[in-house]
C-alpha positions as CSV (number, residue, x, y, z in Angstrom):
1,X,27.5,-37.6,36.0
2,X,25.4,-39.8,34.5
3,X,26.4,-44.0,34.2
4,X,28.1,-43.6,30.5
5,X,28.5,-39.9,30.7
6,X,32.2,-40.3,32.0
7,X,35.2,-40.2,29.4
8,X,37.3,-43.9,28.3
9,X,40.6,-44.3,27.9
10,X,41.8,-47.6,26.9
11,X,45.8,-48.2,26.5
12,X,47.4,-49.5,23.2
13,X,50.3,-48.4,21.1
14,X,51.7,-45.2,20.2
15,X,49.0,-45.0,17.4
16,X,45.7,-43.5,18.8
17,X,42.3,-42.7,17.8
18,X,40.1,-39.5,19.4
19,X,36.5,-40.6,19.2
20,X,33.9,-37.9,19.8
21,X,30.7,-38.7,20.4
22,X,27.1,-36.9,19.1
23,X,25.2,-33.9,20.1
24,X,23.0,-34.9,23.1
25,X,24.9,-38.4,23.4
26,X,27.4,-40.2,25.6
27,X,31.1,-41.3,25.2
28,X,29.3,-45.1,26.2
29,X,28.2,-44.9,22.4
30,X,31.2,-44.7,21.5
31,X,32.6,-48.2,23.6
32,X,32.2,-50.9,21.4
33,X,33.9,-49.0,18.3
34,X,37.0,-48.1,21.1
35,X,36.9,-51.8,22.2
36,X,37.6,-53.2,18.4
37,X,40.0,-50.4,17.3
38,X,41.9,-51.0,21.1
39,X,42.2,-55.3,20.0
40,X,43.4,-54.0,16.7
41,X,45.8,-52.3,18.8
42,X,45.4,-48.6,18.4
43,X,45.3,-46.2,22.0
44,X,41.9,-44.7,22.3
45,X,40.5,-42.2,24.2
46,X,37.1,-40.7,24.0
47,X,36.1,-37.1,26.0
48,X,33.4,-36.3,27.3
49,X,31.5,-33.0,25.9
50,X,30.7,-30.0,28.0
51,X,27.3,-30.3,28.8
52,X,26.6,-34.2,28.4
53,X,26.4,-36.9,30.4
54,X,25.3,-34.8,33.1
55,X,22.0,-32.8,32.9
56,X,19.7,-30.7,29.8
57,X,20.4,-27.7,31.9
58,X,24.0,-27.9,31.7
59,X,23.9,-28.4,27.9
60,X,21.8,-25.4,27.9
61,X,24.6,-23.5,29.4
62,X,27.2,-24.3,26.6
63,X,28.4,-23.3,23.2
64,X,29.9,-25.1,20.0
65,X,32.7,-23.6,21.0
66,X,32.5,-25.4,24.4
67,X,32.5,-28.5,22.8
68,X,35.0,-28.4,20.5
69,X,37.4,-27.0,23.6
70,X,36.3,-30.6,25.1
71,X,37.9,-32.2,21.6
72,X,40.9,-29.8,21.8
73,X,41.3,-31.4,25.7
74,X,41.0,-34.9,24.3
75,X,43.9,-34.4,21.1
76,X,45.8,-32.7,23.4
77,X,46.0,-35.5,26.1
78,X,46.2,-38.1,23.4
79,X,49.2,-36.3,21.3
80,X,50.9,-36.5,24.9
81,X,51.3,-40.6,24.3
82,X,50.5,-40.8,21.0
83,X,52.7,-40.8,18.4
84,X,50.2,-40.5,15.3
85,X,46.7,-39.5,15.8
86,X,43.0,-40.6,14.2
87,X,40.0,-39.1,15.2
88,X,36.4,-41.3,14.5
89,X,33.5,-38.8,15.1
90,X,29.6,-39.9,15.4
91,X,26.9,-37.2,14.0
92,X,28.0,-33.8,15.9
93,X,31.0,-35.5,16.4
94,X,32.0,-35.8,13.1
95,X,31.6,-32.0,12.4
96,X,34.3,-31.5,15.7
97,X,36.5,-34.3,13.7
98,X,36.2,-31.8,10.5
99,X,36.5,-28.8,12.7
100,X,39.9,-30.1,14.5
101,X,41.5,-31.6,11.1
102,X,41.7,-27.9,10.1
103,X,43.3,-26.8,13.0
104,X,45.9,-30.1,14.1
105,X,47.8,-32.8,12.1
106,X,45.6,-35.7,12.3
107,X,46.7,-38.5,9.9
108,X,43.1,-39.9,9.1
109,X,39.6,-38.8,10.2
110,X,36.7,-40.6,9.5
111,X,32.6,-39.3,10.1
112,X,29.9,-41.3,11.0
113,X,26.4,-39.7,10.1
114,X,27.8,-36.4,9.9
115,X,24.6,-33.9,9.8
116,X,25.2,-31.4,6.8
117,X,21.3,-31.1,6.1
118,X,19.0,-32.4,9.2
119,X,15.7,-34.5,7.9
120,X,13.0,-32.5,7.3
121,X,10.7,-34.8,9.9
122,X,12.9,-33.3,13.3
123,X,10.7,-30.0,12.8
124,X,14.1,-27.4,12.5
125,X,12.0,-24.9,10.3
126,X,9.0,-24.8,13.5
127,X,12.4,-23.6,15.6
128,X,12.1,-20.3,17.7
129,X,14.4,-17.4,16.9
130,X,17.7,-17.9,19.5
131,X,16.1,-15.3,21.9
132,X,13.2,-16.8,22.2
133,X,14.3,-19.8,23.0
134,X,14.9,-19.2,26.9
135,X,14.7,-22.4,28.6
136,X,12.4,-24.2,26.6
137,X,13.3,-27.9,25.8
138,X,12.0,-30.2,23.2
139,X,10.7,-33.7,24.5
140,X,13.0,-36.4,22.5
141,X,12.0,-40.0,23.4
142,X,14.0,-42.7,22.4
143,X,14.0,-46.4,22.1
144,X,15.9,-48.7,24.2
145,X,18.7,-50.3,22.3
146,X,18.9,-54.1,23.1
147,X,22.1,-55.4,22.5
148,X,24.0,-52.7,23.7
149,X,26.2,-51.8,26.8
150,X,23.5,-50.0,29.1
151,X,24.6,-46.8,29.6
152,X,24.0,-46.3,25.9
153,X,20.5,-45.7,26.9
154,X,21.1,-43.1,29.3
155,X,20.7,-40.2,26.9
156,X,18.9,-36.7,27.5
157,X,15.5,-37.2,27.1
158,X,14.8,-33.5,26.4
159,X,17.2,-31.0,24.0
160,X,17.6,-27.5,24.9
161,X,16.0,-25.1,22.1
162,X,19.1,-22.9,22.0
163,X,21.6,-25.9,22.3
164,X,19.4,-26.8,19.0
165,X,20.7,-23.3,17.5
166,X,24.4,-23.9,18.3
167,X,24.2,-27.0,16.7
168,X,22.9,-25.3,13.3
169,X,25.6,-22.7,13.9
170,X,28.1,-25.2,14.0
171,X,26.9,-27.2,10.9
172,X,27.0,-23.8,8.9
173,X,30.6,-23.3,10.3
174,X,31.9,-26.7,8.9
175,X,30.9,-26.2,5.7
176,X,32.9,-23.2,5.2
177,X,36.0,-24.9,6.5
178,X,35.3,-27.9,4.3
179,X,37.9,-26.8,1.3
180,X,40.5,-26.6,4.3
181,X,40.0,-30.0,5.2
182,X,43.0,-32.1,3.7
183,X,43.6,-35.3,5.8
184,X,42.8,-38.5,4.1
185,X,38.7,-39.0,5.3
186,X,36.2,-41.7,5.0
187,X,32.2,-40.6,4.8
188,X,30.1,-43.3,6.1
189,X,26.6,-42.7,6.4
190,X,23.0,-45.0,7.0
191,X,21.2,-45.1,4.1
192,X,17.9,-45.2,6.2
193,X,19.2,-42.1,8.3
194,X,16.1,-39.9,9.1
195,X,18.1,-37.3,11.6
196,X,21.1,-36.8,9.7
197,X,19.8,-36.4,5.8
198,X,22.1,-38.9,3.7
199,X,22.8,-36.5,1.1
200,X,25.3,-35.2,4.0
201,X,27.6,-37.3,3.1
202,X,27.8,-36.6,-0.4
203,X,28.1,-33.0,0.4
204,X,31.4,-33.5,2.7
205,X,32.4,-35.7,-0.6
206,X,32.4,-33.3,-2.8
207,X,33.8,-30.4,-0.6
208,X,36.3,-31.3,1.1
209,X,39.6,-30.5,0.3
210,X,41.7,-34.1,0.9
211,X,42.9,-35.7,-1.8
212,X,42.1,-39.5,-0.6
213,X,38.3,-39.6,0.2
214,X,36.2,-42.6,0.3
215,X,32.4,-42.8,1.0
216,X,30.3,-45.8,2.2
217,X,26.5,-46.0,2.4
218,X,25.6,-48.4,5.5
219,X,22.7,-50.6,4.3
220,X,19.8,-50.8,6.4
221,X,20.8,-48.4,9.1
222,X,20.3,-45.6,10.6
223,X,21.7,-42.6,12.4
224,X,23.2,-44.5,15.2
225,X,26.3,-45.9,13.1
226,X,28.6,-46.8,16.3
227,X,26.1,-49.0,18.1
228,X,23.4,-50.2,15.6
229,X,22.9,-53.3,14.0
230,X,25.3,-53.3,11.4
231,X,27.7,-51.8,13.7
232,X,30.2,-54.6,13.0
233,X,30.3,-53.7,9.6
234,X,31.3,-49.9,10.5
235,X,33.6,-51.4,13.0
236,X,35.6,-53.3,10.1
237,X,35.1,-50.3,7.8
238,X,36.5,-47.8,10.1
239,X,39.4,-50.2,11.3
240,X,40.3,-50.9,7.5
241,X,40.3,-47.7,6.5
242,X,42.4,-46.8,9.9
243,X,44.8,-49.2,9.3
244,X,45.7,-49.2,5.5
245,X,49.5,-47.7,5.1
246,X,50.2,-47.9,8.5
């Protein structure tokens, strides 16, 4: 386990929020979103996804359907003490919050940068077929965040080809569940997001089945909605938006 690869639970009232991280990310990302919605008085827990936190070569040993078994873990736990349950869910993370709202009761979800159509710059059309893929990993570099808890940084530095092809597989499975989605949701999205298109979020807008819906563009940001910059806007957003009705 790598530092910020382990799982947070912080303790609140009987209202609690699931947050699920991104593909390839940590539940540390997910820390300073828990921290504001756990002052505001909400319980929070966030899992940690099969095949992160840990090693490339143990993502490249799991499915979608792995990973939404590790959100299934985390509702489950959190339904034990929870009342009424919320789920927040970062990029990948927002397409297991979709996933389980079709499945569970949740009483709001919200998506942060929820990939529908991945920018054209990330190369997805150069991708191997799935059996061809083997073991073969993509180098994926990324900037140091300053500003952040450290173990934000502590992300794979290479992605697994066919973990690549599970993702895709499980974008292409959200969207036909989309019309079954029917708790209230809000869509917010970076308007400067090059790994998630922004047009994403205008695609979950119109499909989704839920009768309250609510889309925010996040100026001047980009993909990594829980931690970057603006991240005290989301914050508010996301703890307004939680907290409305109840």
């Amino acid at each position: 386990m790598i530092e910020g690869g382990e799982p947070f639970f912080m303790k609140g009232g009987s209202s609690g929020v699931l947050l699920i991280h991104g593909f390839t990310g940590l539940p540390a990302g997910m820390f300073l979103l828990g921290e504001v919605l756990n002052d505001a008085g909400f319980s929070v827990l966030c899992p940690r996804l099969a095949g992160h936190g840990t090693s490339e070569s143990d993502l490249m040993r799991t499915t979608k359907e792995d990973w939404f078994n590790s959100v299934l873990d985390g509702f489950y736990i959190l339904r034990g003490i929870c009342d009424k349950i919320y789920v927040v869910g970062h990029s990948m993370g927002g397409l297991l919050t979709l996933k389980l709202s079709t499945q569970h009761d949740i009483a709001k979800i919200v998506t942060l940068a929820a990939p529908i159509f991945i920018d054209d710059g990330l190369g997805l059309k150069n991708l191997p077929p799935k059996e061809f893929c083997g073991n073969a990993c993509t180098f994926t570099p990324r900037k140091k965040l300053d500003d952040v808890p450290p173990a934000v940084n502590n992300v794979y530095e290479k992605t697994p080809l066919v973990s690549v092809h599970e993702l895709v597989e499980l974008i292409d499975d959200v969207k036909n569940l989309l019309p079954k989605v029917t708790a209230p949701i809000l869509i917010m999205h970076g308007e400067e997001d090059h790994t998630a298109q922004p047009r994403s979020a205008r695609f979950i807008m119109d499909n989704v089945g839920s009768k309250s819906k609510k889309i925010i563009t996040v100026p001047n940001s980009g993909h990594l909605l829980p931690f970057a910059e603006n991240r005290k806007f989301v914050a508010e957003m996301v703890l307004q938006f939680l907290s409305k009705g109840n």
